[in-house]
mmJSON file of the N, C-alpha and C atoms, coordinates in Angstrom:
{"data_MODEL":{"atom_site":{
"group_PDB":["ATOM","ATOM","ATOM","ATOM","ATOM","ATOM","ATOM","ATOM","ATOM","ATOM","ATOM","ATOM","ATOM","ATOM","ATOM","ATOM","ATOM","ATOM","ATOM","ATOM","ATOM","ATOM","ATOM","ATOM","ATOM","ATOM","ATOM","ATOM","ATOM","ATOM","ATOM","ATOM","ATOM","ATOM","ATOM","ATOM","ATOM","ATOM","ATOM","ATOM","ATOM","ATOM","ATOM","ATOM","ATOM","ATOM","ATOM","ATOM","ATOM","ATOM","ATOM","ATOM","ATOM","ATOM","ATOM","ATOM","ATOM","ATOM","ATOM","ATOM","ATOM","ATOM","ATOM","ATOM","ATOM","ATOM","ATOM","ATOM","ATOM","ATOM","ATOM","ATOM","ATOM","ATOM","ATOM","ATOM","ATOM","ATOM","ATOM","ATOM","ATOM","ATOM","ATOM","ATOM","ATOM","ATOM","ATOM","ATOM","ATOM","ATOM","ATOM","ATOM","ATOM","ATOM","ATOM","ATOM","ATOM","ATOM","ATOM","ATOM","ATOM","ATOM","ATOM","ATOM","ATOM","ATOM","ATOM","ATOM","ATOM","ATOM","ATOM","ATOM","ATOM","ATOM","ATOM","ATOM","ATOM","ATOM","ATOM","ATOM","ATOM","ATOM","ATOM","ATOM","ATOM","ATOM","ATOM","ATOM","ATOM","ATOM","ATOM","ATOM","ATOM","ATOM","ATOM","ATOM","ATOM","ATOM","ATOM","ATOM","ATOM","ATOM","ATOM","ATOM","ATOM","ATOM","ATOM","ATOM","ATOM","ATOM","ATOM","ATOM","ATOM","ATOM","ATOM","ATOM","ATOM","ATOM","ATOM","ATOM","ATOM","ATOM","ATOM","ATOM","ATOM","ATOM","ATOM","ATOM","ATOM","ATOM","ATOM","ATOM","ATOM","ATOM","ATOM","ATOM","ATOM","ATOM","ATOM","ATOM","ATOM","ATOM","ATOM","ATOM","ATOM","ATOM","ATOM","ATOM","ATOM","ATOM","ATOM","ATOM","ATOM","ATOM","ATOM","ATOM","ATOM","ATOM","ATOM","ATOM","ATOM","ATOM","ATOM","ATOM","ATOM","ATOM","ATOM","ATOM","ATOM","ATOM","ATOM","ATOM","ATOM","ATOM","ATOM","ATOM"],
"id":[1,2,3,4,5,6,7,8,9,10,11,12,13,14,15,16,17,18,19,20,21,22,23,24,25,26,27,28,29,30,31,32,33,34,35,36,37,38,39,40,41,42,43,44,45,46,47,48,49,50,51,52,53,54,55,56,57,58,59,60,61,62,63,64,65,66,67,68,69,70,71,72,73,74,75,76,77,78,79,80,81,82,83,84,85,86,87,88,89,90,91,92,93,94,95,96,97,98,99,100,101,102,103,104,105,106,107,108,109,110,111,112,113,114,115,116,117,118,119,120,121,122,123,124,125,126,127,128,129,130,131,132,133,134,135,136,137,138,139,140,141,142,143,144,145,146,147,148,149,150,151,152,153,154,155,156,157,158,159,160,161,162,163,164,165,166,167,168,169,170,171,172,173,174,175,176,177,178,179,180,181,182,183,184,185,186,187,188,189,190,191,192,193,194,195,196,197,198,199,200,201,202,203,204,205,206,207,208,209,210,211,212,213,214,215,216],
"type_symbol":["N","C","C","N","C","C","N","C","C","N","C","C","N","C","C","N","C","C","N","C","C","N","C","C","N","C","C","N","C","C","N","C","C","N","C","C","N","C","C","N","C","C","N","C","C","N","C","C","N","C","C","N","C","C","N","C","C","N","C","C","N","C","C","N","C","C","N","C","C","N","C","C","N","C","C","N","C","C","N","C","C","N","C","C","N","C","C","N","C","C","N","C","C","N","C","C","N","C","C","N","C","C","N","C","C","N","C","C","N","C","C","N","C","C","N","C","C","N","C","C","N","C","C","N","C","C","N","C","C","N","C","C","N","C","C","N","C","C","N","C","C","N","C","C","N","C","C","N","C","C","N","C","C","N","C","C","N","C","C","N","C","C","N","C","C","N","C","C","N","C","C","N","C","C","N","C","C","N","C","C","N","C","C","N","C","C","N","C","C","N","C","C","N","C","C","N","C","C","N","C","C","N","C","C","N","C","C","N","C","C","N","C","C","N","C","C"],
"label_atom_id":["N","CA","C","N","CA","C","N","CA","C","N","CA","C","N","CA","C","N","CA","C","N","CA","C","N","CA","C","N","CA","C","N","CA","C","N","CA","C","N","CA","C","N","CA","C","N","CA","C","N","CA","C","N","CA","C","N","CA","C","N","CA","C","N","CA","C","N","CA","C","N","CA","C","N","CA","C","N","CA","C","N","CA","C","N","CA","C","N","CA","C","N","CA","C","N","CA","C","N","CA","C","N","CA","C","N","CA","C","N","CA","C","N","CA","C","N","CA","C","N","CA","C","N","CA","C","N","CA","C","N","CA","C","N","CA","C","N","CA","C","N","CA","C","N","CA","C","N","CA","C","N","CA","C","N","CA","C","N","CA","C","N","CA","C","N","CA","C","N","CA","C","N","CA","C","N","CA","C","N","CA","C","N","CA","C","N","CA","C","N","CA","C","N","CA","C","N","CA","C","N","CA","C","N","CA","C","N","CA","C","N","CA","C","N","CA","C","N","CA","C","N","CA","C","N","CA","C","N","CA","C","N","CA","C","N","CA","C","N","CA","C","N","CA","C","N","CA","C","N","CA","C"],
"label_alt_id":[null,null,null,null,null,null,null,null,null,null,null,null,null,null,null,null,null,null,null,null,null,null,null,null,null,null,null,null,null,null,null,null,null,null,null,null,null,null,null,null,null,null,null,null,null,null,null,null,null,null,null,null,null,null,null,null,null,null,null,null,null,null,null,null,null,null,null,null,null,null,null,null,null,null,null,null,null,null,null,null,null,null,null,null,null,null,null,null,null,null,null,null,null,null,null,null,null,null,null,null,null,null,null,null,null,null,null,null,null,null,null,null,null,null,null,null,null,null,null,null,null,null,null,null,null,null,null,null,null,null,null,null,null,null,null,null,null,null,null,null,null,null,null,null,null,null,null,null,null,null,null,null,null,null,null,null,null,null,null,null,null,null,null,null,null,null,null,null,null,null,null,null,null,null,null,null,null,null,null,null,null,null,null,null,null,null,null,null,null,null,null,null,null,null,null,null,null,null,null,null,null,null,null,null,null,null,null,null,null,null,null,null,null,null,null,null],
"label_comp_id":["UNK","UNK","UNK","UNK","UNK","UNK","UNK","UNK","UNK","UNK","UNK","UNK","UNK","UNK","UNK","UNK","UNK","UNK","UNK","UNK","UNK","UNK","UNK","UNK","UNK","UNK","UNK","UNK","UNK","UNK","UNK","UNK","UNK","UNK","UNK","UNK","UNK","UNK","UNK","UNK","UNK","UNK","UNK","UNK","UNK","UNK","UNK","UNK","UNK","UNK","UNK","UNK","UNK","UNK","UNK","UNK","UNK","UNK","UNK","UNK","UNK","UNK","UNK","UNK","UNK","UNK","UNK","UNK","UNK","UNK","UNK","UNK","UNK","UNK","UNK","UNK","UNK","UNK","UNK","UNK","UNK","UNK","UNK","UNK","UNK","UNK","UNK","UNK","UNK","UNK","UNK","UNK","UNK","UNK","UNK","UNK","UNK","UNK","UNK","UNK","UNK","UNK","UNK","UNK","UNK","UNK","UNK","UNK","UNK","UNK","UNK","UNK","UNK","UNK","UNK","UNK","UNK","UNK","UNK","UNK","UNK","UNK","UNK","UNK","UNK","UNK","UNK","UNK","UNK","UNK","UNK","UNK","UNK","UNK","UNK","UNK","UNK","UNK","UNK","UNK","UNK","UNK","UNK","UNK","UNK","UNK","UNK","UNK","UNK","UNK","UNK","UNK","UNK","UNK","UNK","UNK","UNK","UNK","UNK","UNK","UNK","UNK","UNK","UNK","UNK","UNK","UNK","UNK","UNK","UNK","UNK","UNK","UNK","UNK","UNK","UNK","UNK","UNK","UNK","UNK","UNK","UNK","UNK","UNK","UNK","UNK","UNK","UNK","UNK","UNK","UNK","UNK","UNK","UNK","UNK","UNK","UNK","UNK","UNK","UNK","UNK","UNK","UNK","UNK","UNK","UNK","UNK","UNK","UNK","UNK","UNK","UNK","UNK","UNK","UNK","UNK"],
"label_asym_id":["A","A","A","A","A","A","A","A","A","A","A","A","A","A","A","A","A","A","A","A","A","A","A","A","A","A","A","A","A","A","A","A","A","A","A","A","A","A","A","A","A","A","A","A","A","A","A","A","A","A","A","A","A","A","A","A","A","A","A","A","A","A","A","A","A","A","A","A","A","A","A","A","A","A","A","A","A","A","A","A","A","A","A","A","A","A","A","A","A","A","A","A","A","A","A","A","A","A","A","A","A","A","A","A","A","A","A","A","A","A","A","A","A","A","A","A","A","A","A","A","A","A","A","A","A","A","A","A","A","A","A","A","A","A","A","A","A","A","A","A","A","A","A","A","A","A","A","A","A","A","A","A","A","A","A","A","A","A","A","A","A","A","A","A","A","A","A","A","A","A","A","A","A","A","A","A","A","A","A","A","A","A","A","A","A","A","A","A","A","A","A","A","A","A","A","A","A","A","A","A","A","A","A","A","A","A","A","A","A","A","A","A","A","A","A","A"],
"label_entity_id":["1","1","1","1","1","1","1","1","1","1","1","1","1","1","1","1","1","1","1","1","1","1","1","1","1","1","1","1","1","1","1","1","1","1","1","1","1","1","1","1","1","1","1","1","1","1","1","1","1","1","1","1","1","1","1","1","1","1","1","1","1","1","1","1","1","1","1","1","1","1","1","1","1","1","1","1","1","1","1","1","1","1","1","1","1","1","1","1","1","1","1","1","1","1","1","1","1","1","1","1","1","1","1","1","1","1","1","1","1","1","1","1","1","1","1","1","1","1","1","1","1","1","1","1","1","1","1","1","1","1","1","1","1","1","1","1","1","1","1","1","1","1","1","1","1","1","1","1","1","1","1","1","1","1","1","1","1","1","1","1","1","1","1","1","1","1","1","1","1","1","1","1","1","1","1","1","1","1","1","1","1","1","1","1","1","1","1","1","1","1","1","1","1","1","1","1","1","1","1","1","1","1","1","1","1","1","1","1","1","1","1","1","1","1","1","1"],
"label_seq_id":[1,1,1,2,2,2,3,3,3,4,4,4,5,5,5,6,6,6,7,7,7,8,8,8,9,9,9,10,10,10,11,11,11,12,12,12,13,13,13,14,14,14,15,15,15,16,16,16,17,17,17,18,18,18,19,19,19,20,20,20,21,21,21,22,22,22,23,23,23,24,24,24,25,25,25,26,26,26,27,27,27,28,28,28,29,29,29,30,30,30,31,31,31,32,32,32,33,33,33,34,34,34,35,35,35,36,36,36,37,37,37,38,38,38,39,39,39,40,40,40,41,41,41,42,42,42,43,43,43,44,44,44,45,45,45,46,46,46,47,47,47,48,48,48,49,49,49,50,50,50,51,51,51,52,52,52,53,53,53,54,54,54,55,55,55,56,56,56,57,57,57,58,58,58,59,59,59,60,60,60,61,61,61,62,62,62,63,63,63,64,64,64,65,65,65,66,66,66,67,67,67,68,68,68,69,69,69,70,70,70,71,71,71,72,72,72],
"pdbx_PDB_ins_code":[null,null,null,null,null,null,null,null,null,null,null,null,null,null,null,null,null,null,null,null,null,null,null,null,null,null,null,null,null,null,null,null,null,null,null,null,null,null,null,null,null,null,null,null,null,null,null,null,null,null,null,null,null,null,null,null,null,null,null,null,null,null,null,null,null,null,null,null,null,null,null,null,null,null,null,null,null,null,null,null,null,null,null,null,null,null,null,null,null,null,null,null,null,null,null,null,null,null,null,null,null,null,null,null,null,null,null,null,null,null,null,null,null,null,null,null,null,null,null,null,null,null,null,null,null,null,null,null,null,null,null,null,null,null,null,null,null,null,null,null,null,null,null,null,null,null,null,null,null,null,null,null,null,null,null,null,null,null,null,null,null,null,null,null,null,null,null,null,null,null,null,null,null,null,null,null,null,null,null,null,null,null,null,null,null,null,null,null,null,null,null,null,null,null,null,null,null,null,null,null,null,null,null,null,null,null,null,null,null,null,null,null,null,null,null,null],
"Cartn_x":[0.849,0.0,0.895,0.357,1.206,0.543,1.431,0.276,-0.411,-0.529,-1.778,-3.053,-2.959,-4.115,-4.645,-3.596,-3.855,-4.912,-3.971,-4.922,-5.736,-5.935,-7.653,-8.133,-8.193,-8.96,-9.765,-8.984,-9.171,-10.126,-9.48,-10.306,-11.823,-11.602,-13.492,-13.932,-13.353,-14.288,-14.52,-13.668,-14.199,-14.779,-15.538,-16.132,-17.803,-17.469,-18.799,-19.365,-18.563,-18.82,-19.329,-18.633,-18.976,-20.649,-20.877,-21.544,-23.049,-22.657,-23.818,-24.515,-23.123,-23.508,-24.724,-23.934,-24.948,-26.082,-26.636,-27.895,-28.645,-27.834,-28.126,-29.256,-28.024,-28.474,-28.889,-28.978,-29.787,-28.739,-27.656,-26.718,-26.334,-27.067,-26.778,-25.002,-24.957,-23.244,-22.299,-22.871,-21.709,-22.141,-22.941,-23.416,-22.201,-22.484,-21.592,-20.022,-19.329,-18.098,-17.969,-18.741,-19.111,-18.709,-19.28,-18.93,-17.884,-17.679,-16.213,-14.912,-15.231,-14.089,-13.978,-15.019,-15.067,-14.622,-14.919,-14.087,-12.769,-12.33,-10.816,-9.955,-10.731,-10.404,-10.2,-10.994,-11.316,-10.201,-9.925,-8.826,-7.762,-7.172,-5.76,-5.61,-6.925,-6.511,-6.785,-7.445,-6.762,-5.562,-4.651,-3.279,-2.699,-2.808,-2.129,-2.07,-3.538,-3.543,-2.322,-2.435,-2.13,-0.344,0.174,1.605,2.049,0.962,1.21,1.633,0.555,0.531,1.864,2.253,3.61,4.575,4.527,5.784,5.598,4.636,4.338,5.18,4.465,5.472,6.401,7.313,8.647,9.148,8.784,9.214,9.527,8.024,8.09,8.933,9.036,9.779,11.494,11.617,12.77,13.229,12.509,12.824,12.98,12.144,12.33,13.469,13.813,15.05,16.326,16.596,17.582,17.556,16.085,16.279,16.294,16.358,16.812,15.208,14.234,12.865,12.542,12.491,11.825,10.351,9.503,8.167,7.992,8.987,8.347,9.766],
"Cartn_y":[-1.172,0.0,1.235,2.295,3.681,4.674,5.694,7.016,7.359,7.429,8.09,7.09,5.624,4.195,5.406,5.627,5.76,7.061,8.06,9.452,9.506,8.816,8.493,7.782,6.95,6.748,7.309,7.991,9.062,10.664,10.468,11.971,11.285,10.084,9.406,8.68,8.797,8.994,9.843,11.041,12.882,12.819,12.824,13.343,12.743,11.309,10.795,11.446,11.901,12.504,13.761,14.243,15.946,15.927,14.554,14.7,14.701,13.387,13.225,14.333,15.443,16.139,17.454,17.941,18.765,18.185,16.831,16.249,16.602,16.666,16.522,17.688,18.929,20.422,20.943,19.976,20.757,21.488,21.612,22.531,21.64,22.096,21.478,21.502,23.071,23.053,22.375,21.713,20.854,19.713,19.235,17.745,17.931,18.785,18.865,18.971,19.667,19.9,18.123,17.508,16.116,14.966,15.709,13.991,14.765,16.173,16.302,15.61,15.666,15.375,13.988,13.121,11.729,11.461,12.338,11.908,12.106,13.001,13.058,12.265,11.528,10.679,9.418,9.197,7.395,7.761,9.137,9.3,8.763,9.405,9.657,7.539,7.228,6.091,5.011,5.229,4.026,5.019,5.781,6.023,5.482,5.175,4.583,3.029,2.432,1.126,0.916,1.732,1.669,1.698,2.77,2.231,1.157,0.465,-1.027,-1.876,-1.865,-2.444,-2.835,-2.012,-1.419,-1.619,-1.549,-1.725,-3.572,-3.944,-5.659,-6.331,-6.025,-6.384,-6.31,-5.316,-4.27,-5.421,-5.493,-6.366,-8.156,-8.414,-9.64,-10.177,-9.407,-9.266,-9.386,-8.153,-8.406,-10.162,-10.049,-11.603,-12.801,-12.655,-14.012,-13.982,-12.226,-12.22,-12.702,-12.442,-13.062,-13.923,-15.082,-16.502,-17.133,-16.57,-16.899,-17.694,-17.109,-17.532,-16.047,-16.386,-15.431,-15.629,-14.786,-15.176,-14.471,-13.957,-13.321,-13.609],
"Cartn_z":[0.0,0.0,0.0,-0.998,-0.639,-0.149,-0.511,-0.141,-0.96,-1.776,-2.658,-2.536,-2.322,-2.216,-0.586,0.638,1.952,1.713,1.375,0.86,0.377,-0.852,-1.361,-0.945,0.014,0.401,1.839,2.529,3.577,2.498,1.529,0.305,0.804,-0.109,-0.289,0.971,2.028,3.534,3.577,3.504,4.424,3.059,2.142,1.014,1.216,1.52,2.559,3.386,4.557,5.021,5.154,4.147,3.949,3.213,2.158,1.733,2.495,3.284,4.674,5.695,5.501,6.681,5.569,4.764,3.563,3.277,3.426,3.276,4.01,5.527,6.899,6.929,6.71,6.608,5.542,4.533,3.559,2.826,2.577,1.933,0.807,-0.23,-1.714,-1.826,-1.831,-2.05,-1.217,0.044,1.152,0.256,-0.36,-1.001,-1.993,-3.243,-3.769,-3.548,-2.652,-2.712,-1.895,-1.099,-0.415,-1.755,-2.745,-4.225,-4.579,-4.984,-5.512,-4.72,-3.4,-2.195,-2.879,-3.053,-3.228,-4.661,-5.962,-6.889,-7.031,-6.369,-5.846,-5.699,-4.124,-3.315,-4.375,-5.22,-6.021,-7.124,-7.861,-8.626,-7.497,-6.517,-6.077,-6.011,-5.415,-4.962,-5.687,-7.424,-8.509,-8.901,-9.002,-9.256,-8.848,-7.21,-5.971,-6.54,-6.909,-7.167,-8.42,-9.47,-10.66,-10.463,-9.101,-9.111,-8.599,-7.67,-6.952,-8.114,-8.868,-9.968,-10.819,-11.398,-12.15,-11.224,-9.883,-8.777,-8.75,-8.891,-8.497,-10.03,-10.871,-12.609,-12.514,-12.277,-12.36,-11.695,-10.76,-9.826,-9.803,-10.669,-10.8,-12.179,-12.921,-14.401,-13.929,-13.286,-12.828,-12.195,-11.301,-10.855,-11.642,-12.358,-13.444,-14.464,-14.939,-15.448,-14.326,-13.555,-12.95,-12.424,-12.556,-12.311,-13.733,-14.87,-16.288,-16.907,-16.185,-16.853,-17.552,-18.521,-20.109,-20.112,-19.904,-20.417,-21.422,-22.243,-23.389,-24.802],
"occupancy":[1.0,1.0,1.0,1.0,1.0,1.0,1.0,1.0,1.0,1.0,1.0,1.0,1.0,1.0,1.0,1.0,1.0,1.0,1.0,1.0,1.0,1.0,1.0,1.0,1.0,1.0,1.0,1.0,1.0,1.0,1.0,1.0,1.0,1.0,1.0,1.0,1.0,1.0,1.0,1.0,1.0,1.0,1.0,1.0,1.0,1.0,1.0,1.0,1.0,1.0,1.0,1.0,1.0,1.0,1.0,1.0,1.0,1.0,1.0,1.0,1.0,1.0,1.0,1.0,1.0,1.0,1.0,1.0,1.0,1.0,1.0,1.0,1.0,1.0,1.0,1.0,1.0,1.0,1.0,1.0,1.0,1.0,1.0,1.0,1.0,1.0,1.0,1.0,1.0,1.0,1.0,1.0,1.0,1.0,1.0,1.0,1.0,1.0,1.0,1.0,1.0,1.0,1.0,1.0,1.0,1.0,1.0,1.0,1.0,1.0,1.0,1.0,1.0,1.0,1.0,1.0,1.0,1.0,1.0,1.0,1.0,1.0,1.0,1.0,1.0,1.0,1.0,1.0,1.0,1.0,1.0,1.0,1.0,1.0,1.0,1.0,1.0,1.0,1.0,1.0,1.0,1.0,1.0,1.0,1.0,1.0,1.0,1.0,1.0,1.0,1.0,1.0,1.0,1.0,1.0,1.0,1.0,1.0,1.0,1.0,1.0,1.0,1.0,1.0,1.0,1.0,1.0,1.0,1.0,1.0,1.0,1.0,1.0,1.0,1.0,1.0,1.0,1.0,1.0,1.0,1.0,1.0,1.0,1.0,1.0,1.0,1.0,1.0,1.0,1.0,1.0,1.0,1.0,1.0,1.0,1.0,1.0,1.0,1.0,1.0,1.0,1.0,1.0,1.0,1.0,1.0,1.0,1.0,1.0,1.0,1.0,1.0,1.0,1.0,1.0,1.0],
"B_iso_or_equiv":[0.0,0.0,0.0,0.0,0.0,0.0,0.0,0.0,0.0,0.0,0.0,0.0,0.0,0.0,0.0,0.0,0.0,0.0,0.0,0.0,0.0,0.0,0.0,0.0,0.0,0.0,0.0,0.0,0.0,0.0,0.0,0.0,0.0,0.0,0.0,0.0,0.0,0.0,0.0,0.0,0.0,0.0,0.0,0.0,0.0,0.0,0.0,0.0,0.0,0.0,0.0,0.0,0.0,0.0,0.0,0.0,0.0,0.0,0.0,0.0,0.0,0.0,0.0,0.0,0.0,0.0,0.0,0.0,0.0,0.0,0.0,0.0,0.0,0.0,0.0,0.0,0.0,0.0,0.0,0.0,0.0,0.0,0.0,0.0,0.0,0.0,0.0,0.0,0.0,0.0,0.0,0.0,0.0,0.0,0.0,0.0,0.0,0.0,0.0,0.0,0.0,0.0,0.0,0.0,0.0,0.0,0.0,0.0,0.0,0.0,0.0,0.0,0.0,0.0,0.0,0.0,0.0,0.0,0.0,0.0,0.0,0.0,0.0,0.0,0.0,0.0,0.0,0.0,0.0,0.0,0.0,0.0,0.0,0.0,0.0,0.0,0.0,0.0,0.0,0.0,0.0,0.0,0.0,0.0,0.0,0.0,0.0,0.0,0.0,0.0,0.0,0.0,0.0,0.0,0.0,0.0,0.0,0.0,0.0,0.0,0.0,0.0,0.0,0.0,0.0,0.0,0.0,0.0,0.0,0.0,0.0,0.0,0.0,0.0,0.0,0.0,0.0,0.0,0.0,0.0,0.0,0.0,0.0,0.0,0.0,0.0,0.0,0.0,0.0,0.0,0.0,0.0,0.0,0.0,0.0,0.0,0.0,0.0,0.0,0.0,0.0,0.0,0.0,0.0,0.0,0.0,0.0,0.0,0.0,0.0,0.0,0.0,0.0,0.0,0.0,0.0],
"pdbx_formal_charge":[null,null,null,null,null,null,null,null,null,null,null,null,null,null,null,null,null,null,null,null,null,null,null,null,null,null,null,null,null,null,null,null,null,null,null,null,null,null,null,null,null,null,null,null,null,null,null,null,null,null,null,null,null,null,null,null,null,null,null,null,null,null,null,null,null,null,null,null,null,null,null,null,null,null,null,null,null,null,null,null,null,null,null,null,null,null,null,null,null,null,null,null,null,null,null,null,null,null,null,null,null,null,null,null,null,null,null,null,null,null,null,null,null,null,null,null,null,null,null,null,null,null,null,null,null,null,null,null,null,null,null,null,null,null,null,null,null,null,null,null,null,null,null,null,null,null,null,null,null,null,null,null,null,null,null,null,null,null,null,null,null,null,null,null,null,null,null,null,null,null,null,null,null,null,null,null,null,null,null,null,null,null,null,null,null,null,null,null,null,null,null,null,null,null,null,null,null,null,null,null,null,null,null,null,null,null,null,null,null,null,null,null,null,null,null,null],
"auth_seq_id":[1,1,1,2,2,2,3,3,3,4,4,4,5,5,5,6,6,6,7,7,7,8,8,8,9,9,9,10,10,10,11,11,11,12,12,12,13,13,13,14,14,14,15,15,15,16,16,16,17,17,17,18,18,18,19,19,19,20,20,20,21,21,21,22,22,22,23,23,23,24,24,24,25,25,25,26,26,26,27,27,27,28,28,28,29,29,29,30,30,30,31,31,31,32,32,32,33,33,33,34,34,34,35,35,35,36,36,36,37,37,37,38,38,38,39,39,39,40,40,40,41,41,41,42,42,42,43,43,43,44,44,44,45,45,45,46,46,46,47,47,47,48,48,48,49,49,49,50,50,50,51,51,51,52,52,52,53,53,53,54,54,54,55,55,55,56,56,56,57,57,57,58,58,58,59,59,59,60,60,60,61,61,61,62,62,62,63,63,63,64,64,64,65,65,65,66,66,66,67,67,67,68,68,68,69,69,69,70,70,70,71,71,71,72,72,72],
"auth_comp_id":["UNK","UNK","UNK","UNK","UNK","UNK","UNK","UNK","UNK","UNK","UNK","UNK","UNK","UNK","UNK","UNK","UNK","UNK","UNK","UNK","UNK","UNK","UNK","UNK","UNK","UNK","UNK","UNK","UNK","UNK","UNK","UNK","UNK","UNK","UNK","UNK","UNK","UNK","UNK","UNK","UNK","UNK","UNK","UNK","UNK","UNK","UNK","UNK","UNK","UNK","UNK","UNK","UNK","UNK","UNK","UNK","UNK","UNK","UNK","UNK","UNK","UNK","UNK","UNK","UNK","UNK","UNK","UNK","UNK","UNK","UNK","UNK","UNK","UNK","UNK","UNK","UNK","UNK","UNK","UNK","UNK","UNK","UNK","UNK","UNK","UNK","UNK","UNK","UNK","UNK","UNK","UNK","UNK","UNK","UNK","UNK","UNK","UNK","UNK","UNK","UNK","UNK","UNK","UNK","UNK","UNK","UNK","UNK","UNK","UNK","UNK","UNK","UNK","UNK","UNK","UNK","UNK","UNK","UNK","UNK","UNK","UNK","UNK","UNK","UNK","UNK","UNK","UNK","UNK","UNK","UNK","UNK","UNK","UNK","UNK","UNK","UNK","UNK","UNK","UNK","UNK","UNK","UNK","UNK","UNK","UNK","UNK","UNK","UNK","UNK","UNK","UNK","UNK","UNK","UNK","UNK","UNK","UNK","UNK","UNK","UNK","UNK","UNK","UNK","UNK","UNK","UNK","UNK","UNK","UNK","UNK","UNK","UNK","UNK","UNK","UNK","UNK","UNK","UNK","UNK","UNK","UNK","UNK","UNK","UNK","UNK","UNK","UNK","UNK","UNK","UNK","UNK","UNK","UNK","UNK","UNK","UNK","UNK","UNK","UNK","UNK","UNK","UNK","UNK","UNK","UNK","UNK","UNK","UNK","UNK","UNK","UNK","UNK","UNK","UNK","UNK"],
"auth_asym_id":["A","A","A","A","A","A","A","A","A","A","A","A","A","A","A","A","A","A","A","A","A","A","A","A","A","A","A","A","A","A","A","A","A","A","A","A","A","A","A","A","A","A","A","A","A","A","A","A","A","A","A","A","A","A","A","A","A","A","A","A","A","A","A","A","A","A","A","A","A","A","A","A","A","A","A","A","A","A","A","A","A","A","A","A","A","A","A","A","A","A","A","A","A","A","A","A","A","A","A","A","A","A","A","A","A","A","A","A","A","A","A","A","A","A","A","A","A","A","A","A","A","A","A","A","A","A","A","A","A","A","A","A","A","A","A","A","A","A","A","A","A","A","A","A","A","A","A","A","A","A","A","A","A","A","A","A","A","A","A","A","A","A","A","A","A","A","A","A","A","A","A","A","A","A","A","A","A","A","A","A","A","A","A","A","A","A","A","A","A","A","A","A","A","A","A","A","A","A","A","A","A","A","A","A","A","A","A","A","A","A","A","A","A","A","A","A"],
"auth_atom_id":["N","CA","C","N","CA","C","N","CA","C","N","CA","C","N","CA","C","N","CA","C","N","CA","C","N","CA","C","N","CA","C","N","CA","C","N","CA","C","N","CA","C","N","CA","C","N","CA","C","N","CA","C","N","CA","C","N","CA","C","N","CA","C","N","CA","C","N","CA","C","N","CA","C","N","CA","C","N","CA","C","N","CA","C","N","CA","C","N","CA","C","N","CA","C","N","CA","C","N","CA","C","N","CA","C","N","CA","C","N","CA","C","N","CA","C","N","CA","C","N","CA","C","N","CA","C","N","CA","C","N","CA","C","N","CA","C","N","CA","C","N","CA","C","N","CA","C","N","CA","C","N","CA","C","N","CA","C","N","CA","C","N","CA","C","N","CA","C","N","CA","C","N","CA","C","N","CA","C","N","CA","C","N","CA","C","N","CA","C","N","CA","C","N","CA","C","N","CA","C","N","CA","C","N","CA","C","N","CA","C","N","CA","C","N","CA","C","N","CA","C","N","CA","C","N","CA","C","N","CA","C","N","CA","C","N","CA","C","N","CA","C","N","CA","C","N","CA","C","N","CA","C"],
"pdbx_PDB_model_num":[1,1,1,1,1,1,1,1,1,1,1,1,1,1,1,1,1,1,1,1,1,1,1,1,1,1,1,1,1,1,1,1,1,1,1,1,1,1,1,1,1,1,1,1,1,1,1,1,1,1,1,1,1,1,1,1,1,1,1,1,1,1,1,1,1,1,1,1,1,1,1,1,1,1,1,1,1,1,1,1,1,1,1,1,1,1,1,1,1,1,1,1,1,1,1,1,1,1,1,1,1,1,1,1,1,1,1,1,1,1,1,1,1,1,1,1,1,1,1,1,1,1,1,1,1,1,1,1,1,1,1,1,1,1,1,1,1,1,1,1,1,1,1,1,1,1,1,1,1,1,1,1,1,1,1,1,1,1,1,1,1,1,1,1,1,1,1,1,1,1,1,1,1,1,1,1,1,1,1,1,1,1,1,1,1,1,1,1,1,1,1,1,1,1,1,1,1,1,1,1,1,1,1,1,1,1,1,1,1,1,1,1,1,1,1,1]
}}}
């Protein structure tokens, strides 16, 4: 896990949140800035996924080159 998976996903809790509470009170614009917080949050944290990703290959590629297995 990194920081950007940790951070977005803390974005799209407080964005839940924010959004819950503007329902609460009736404040269209806390609803709104509430899903912006949350599309934020779901960007930062498939980036986050997306370098796991690329760090897990990188990684596993490497390995097989220096145990002399080619998969390609």
């Amino acid at each position: 896990m990194n920081k950007d998976q940790v951070k977005g996903a803390a974005k799209d809790a407080a964005g839940k949140t924010q959004e819950a509470a503007g329902k609460l009170v009736g404040s269209k614009d806390q609803q709104a800035k509430g899903l912006a917080k949350q599309v934020e949050g779901s960007v930062q944290k498939n980036y986050g996924d997306a370098k796991e990703t690329v760090k897990d290959v990188t990684r596993d590629v490497s390995r097989d080159a220096t145990k002399g297995n080619n998969r390609f």
